[in-house]
Backbone bond lengths (Angstrom), bond angles and torsions (degrees), N, CA, C in turn:
res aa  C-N    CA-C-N  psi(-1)  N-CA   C-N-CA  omega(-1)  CA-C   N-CA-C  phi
1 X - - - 1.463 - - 1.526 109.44 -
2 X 1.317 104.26 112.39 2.115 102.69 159.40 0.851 118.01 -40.17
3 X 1.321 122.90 130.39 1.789 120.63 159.33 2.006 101.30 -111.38
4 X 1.022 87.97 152.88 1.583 101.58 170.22 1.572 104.58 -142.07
5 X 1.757 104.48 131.84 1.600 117.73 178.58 1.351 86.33 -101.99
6 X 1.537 116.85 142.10 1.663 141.99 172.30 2.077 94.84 -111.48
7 X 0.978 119.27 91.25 1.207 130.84 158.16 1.301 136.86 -74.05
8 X 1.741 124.37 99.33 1.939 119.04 -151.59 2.554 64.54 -86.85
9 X 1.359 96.92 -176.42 1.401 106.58 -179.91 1.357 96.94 -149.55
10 X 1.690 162.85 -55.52 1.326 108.46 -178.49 1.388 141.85 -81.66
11 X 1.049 135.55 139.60 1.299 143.06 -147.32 1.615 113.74 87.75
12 X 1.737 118.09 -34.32 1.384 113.10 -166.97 1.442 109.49 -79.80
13 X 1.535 116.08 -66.67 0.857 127.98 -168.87 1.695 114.18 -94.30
14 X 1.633 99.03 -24.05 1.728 97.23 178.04 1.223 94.86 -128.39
15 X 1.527 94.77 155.86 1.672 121.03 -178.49 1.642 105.09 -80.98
16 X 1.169 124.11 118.48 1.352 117.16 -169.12 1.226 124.02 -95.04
17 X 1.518 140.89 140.35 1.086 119.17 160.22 1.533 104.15 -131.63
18 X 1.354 91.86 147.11 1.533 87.63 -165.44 2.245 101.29 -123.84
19 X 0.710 128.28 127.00 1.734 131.66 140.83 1.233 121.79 -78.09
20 X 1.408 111.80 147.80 1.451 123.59 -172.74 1.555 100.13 -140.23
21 X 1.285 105.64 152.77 1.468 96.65 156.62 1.503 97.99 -171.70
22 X 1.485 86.96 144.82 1.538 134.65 -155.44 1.953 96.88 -68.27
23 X 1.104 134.24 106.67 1.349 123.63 -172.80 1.616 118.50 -68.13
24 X 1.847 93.21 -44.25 1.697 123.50 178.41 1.767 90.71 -52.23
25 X 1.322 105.76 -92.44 1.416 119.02 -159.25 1.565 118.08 -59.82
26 X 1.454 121.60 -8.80 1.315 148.85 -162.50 1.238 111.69 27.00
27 X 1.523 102.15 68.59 1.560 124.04 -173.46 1.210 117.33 -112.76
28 X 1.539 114.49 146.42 1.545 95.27 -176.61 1.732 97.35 -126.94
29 X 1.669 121.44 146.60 1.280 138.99 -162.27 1.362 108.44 -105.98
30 X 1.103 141.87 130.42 1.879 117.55 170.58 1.983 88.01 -113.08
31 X 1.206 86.42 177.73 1.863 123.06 169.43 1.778 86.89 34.34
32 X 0.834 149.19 50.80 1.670 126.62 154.49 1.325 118.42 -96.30
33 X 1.310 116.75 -174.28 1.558 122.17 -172.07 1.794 92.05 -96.78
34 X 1.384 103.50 97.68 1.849 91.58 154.77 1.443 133.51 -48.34
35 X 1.775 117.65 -24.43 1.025 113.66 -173.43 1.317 118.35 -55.80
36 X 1.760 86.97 -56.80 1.533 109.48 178.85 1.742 118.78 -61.03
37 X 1.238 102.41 -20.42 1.520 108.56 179.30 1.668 103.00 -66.65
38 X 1.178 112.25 -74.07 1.166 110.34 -170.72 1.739 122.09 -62.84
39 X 0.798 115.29 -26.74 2.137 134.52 151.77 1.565 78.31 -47.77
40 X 0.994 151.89 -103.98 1.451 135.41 -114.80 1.458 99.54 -96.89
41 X 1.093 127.23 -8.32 1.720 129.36 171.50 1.688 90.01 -87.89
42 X 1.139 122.97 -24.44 1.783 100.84 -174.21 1.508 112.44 70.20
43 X 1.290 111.38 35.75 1.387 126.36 173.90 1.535 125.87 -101.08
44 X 1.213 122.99 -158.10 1.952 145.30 175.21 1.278 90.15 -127.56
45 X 1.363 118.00 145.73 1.266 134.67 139.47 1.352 115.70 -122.96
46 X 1.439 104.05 124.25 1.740 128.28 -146.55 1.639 89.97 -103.14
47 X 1.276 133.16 159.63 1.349 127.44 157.18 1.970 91.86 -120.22
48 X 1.250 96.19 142.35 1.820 94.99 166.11 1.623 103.50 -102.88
49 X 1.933 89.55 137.48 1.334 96.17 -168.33 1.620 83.98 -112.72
50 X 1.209 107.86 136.46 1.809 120.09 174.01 1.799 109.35 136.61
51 X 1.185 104.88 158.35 1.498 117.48 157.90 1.675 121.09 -1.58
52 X 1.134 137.67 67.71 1.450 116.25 -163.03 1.487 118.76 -55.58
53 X 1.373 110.54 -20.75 1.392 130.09 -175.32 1.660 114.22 -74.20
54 X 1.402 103.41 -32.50 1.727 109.83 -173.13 1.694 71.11 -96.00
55 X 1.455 175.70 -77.89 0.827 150.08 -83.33 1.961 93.62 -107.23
56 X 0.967 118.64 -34.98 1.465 125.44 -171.39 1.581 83.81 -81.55
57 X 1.592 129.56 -72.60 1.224 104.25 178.80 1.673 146.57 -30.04
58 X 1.350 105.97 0.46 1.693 127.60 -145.27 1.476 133.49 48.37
59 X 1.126 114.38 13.99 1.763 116.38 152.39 0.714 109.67 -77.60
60 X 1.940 122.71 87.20 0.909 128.04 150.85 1.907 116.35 -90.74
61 X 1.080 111.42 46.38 1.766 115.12 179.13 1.154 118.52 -97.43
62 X 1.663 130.90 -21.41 1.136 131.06 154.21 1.868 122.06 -97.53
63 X 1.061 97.80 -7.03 1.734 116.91 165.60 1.575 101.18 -56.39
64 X 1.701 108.76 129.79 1.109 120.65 171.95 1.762 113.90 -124.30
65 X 1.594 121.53 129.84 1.424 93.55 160.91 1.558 105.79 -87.41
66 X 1.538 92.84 175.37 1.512 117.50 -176.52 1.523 106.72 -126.45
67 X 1.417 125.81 110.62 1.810 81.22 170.13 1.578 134.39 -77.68
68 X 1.039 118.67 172.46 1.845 108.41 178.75 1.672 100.20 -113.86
69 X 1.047 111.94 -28.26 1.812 120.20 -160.89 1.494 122.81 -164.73
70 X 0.941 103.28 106.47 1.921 108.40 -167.38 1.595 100.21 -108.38
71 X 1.296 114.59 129.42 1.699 118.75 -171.30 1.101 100.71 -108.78
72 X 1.922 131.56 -10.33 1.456 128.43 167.17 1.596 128.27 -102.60
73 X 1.250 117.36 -171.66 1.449 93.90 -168.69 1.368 119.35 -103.93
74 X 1.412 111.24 1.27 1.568 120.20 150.15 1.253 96.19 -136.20
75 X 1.899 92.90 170.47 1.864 103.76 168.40 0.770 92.09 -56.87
76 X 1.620 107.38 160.85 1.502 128.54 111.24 1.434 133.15 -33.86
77 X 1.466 118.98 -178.88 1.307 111.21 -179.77 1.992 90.64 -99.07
78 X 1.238 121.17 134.89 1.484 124.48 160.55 1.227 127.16 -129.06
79 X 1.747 104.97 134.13 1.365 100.03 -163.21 1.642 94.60 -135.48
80 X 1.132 86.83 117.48 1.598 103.47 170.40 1.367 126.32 -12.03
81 X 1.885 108.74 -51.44 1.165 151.20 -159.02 2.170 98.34 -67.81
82 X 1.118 97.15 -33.35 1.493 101.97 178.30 1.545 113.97 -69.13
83 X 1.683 108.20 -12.72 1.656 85.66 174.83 1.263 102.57 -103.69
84 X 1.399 130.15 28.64 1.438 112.93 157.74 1.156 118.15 -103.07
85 X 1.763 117.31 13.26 1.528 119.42 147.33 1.886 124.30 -43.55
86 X 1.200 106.96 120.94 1.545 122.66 -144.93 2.023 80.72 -70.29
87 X 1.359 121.42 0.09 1.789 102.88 -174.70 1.556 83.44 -99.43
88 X 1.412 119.76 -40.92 1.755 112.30 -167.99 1.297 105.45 -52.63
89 X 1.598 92.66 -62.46 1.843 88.57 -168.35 1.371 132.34 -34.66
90 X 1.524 112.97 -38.22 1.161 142.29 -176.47 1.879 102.40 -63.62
91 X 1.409 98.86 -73.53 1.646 108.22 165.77 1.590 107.94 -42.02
92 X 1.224 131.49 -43.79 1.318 122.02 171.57 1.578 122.12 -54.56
93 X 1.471 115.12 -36.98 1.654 106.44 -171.21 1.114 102.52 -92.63
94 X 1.179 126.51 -27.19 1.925 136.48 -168.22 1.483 91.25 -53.26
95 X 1.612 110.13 -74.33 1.234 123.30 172.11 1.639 137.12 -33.21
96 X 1.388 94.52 -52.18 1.742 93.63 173.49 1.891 106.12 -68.32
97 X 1.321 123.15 -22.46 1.547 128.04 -171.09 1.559 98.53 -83.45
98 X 0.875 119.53 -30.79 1.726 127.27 -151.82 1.968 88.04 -97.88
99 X 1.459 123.67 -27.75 1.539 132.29 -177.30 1.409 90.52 -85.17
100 X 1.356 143.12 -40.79 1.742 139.09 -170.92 1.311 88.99 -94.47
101 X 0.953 166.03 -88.72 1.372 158.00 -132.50 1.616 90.89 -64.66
102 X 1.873 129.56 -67.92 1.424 112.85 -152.71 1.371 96.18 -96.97
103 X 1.103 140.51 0.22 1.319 144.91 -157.17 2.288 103.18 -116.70
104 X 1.022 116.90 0.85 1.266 124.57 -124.12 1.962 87.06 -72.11
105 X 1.160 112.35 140.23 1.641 111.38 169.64 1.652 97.03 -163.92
106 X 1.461 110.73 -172.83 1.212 128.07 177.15 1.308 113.02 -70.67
107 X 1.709 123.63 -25.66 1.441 133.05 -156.90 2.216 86.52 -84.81
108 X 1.203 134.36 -28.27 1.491 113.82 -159.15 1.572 120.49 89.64
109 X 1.001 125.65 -164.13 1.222 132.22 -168.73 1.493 119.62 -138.93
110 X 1.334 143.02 134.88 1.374 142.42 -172.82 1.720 92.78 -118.35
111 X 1.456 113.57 168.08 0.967 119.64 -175.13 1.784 110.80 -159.47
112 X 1.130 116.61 100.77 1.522 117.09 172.71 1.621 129.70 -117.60
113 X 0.861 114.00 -170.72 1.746 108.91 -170.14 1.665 112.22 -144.13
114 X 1.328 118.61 155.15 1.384 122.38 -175.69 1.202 108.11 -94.14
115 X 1.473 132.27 147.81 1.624 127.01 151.06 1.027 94.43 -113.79
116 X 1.817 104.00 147.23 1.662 108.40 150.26 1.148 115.09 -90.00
117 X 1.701 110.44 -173.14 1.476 121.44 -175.04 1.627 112.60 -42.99
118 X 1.119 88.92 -40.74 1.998 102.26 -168.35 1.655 98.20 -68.84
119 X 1.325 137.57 -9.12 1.368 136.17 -149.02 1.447 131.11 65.74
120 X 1.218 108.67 22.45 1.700 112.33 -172.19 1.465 105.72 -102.88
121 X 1.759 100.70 151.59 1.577 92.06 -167.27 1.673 89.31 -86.41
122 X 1.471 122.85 143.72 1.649 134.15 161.66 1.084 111.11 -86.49
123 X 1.724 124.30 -33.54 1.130 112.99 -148.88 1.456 114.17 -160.00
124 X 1.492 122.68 151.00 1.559 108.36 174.68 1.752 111.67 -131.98
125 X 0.862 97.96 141.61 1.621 112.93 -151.92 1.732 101.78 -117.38
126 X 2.008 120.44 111.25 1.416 103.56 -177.04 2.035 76.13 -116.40
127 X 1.531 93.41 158.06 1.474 106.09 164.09 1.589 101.18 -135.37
128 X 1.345 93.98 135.97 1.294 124.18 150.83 1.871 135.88 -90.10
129 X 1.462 98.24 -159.83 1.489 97.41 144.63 1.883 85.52 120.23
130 X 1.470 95.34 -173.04 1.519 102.84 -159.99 1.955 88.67 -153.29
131 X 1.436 102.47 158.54 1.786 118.56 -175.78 1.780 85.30 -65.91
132 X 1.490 99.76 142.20 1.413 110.33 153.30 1.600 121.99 -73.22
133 X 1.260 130.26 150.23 1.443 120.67 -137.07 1.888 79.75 -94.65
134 X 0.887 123.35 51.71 1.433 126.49 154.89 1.252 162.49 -138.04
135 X 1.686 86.27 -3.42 1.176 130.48 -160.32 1.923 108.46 -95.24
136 X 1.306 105.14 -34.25 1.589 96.90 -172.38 1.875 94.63 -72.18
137 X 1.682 111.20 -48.32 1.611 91.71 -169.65 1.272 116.65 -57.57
138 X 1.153 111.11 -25.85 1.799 114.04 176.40 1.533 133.55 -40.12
139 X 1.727 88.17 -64.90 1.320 107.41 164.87 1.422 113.55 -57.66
140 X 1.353 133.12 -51.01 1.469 140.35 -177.76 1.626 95.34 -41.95
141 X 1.456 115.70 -65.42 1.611 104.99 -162.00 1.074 105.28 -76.90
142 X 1.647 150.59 -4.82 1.135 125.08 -178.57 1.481 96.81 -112.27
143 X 1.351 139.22 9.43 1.307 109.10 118.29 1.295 169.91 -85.47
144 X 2.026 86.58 -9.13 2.050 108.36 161.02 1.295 88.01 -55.65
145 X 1.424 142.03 -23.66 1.629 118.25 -153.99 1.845 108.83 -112.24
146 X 1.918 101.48 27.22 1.399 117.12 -178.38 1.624 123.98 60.28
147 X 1.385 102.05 16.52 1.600 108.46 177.85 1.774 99.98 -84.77
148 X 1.395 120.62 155.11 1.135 125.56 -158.10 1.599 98.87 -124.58
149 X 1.372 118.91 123.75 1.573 114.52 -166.56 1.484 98.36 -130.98
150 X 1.584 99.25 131.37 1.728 109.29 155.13 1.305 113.17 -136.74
151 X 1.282 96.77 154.52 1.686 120.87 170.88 1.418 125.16 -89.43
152 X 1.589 110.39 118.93 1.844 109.85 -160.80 1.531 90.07 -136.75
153 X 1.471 110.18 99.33 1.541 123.62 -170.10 1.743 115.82 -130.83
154 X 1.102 122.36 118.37 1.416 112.55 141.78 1.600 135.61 -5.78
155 X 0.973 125.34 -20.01 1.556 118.48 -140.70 1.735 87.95 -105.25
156 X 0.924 111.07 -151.04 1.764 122.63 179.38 1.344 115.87 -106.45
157 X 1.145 117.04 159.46 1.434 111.89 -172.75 1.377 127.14 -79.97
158 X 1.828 96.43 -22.89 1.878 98.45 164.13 1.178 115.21 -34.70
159 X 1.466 95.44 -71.25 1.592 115.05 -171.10 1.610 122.42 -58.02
160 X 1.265 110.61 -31.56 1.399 113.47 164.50 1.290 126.83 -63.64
161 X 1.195 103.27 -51.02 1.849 113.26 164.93 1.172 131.54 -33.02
162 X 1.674 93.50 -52.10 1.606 101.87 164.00 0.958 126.25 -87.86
163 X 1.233 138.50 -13.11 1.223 120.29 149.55 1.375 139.75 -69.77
164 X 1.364 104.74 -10.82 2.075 119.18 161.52 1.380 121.28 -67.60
165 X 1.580 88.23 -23.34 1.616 86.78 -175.44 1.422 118.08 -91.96
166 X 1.511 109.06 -33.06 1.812 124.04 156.39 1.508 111.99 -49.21
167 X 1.197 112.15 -29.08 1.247 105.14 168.33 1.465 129.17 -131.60
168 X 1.165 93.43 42.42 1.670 125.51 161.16 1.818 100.40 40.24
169 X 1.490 106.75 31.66 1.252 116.44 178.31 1.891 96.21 -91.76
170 X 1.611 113.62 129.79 1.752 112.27 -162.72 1.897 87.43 -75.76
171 X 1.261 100.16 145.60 1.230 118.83 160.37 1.647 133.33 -35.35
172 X 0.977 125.52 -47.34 1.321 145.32 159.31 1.623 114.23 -48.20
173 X 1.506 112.95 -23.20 1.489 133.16 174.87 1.147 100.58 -97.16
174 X 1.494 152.21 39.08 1.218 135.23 -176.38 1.762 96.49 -149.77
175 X 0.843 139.71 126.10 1.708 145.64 157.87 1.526 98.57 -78.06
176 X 1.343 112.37 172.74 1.317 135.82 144.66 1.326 123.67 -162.02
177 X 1.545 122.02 -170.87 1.204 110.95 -179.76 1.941 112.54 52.01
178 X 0.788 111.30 31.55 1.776 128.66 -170.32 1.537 111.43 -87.32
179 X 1.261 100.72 103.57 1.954 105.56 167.87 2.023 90.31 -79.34
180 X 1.345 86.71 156.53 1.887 106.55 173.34 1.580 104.32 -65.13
181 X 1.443 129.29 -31.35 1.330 100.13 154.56 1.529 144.18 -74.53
182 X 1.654 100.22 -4.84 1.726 98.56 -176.30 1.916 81.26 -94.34
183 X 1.300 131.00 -27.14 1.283 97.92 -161.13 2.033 103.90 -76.70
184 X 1.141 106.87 -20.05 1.411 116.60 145.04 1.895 123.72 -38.26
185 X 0.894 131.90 -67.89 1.605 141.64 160.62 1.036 94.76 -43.93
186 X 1.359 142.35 -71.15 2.155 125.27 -159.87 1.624 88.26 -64.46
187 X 1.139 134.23 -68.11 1.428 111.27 -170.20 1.313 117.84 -36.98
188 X 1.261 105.19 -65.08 1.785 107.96 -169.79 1.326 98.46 -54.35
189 X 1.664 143.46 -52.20 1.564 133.98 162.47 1.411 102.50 -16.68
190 X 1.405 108.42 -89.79 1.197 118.36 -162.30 2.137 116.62 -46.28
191 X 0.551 89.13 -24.99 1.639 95.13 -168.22 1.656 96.07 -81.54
192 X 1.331 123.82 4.74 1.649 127.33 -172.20 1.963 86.59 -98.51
193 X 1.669 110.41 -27.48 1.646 105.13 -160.43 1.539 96.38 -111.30
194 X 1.505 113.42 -28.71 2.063 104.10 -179.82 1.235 117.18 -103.10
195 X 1.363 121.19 148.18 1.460 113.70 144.07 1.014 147.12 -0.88
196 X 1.269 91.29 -63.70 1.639 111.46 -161.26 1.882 93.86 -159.79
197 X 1.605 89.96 140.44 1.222 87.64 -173.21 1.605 107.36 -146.52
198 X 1.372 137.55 103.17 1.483 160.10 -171.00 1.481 114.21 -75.10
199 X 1.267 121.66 104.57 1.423 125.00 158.46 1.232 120.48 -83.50
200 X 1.120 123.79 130.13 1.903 126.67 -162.81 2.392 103.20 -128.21
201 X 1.244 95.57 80.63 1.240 97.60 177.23 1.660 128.67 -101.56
202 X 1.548 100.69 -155.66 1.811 92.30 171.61 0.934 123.35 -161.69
203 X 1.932 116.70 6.94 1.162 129.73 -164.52 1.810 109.17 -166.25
204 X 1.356 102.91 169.32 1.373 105.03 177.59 1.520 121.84 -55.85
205 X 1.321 111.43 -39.39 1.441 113.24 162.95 1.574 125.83 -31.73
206 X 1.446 120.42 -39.83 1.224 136.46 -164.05 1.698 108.03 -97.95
207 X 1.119 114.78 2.78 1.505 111.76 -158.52 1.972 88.92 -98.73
208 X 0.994 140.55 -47.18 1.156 119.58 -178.08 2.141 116.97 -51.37
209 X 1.260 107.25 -38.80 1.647 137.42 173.58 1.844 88.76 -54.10
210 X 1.451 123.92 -52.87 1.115 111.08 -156.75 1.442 117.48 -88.75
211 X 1.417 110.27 -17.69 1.862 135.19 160.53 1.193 102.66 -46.25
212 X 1.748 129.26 -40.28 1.293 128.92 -172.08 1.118 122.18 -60.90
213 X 1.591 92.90 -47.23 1.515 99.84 -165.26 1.509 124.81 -86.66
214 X 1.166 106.25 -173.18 2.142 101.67 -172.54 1.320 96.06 -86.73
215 X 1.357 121.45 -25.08 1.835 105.83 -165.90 1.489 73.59 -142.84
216 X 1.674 117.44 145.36 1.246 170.51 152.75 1.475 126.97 -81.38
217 X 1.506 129.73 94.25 1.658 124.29 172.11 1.086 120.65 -139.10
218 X 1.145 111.14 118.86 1.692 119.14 -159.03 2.014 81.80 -101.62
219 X 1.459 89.85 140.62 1.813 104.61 168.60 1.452 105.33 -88.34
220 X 1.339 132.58 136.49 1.476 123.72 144.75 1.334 116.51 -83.17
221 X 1.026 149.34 74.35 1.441 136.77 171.10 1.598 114.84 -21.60
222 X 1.360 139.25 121.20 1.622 129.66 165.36 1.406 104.12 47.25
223 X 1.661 119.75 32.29 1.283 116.17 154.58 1.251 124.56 95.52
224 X 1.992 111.39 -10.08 1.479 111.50 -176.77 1.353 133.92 -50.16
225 X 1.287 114.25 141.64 1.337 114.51 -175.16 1.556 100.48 -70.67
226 X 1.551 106.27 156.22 1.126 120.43 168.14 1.540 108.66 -138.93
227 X 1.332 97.43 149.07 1.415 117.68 -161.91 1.436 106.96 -54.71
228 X 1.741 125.47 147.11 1.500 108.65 -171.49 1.480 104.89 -83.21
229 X 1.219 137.72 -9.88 1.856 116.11 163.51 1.008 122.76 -66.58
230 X 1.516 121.46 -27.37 1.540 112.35 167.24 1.477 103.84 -84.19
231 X 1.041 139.45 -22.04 1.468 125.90 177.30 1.436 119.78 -69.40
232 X 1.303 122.64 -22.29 1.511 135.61 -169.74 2.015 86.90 -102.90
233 X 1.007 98.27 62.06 2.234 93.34 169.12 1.239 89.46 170.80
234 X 1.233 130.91 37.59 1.471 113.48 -172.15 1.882 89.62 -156.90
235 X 1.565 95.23 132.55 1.594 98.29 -157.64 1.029 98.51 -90.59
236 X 1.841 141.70 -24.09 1.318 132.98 139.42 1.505 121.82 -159.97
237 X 1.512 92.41 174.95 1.706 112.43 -154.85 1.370 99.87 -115.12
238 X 1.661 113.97 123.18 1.110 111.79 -165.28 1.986 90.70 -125.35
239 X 1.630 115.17 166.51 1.771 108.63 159.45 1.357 105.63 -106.41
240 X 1.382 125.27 15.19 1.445 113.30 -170.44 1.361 112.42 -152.46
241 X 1.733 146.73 149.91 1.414 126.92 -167.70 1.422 89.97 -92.99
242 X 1.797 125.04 -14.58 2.045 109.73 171.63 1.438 95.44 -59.63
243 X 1.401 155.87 -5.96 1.115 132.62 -170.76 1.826 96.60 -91.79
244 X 1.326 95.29 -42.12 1.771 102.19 -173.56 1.614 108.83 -40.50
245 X 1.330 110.73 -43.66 1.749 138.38 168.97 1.770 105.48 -24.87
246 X 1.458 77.92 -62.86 1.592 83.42 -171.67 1.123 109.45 -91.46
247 X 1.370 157.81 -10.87 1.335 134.09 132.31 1.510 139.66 -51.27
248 X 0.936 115.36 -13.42 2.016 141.53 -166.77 1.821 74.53 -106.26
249 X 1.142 144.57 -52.28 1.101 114.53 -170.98 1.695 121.46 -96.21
250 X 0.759 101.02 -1.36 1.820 117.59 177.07 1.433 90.14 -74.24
251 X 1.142 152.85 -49.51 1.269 154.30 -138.01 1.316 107.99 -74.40
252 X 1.263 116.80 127.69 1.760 130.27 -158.51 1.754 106.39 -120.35
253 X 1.116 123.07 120.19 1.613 116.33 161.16 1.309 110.31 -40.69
254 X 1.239 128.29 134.69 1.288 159.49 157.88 1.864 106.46 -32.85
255 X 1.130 112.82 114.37 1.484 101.70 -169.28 1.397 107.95 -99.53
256 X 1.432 122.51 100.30 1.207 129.73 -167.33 1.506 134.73 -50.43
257 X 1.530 106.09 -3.74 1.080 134.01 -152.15 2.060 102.59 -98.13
258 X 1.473 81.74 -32.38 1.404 114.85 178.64 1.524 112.59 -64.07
259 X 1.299 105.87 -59.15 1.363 130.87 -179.31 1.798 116.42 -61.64
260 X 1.427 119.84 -28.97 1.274 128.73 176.86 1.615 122.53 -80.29
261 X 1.691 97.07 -29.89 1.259 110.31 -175.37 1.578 126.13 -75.51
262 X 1.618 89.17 -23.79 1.534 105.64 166.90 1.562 131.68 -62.25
């Protein structure tokens, strides 16, 4: 039987660090949960897809947003045209420099922005972060052991890239730029070609993706609590991805024999 691992990556697989800064208050935030940030601002969190370098320059003409996380019940209106407001732009490079300098790893830096209801940008958001030191042997043995792994993340595609390639996961196996319903769609894809097919998340974002799939594993990182509605839909809770190992390999074909007798 195929198995395929569906891997979300911040918080799961990478240690995150994220900067924010406040455009209004011209404040700057370190290490928080963006999810939750932007959920309690009642905002979008946009990822910019393009050049980050032509984007601070103001070529923004091949610059695309994406969204990653919408906390209302439709968009907003977004217009590209708002980050060539002479305070964003500015908030844009501070930010991506201030994510490589405190954020600094092999993975690079992503960089996205908030709208509110009205469409205005509030906020600019860089993530960092680096693999948790457990994660590459993991992946290594559960593919000597023919399990098939991709990465279906939010984040940007720099950063995703490189991290497929650190973990010698092929490109074509990796999403980015991922709302919780497309990381939803590669599962359900995938589950048309494997067996069995494992979503490995860490947050509410991931819980529609993990409904899809046949087996369910939410990570706690250092033990965090997680809220009890996502804990009650989730078939298990692991602190480490060597535990993920041993569930992805416990996994037995369905004995058909079983199934008839019923």
């Amino acid at each position: 039987m195929r198995k395929a691992v569906v891997l979300d990556k911040s918080g799961t697989i990478i240690d995150p660090c994220r900067v924010v800064y406040n455009i209004q208050e011209r404040n700057w935030l370190f290490h928080i949960s963006t999810l939750k940030y932007v959920v309690e601002k009642g905002g979008v969190l946009v990822n910019l897809r393009g050049r980050i370098q032509d984007i601070i320059a103001g070529n923004v003409d091949k610059a695309k947003l994406k969204v990653s996380c919408c906390a209302l019940k439709n968009y907003p209106p977004m217009d590209k045209s708002k980050l060539l407001d002479p305070v964003v732009l500015e908030g844009i490079r501070e930010t991506y420099e201030k994510a490589l300098a405190h954020c600094s790893s092999e993975l690079g830096a992503c960089v996205a922005v908030v709208f509110n209801r009205e469409g205005e940008i509030t906020d600019v958001v860089g993530l960092g972060g680096k693999l948790y030191p457990d994660v590459k042997e993991s992946v290594r043995i559960m593919q000597e052991r023919g399990v098939d792994v991709y990465l279906a993340t939010g984040n940007c595609k720099e950063m995703t890239v490189k991290c497929a390639d650190l973990l010698d996961i092929p490109r074509h196996a990796a999403i980015f730029d991922a709302s919780p319903e497309e990381k939803r769609g590669l599962v359900r894809r995938l589950r048309g070609f494997y067996g069995s097919v494992v979503m490995v998340g860490n947050d509410i974002n991931d819980l529609i993706a993990m409904r899809e799939a046949d087996i369910s594993v939410l990570v706690r990182r250092r033990g965090e609590f997680q809220r009890a509605s996502l804990c009650s839909e989730v078939d298990y809770f692991v602190d480490s991805l060597a535990e993920v190992v041993r569930i992805v390999c416990e996994i037995r074909p369905i004995d058909q024999s079983d199934l008839t007798s019923k």
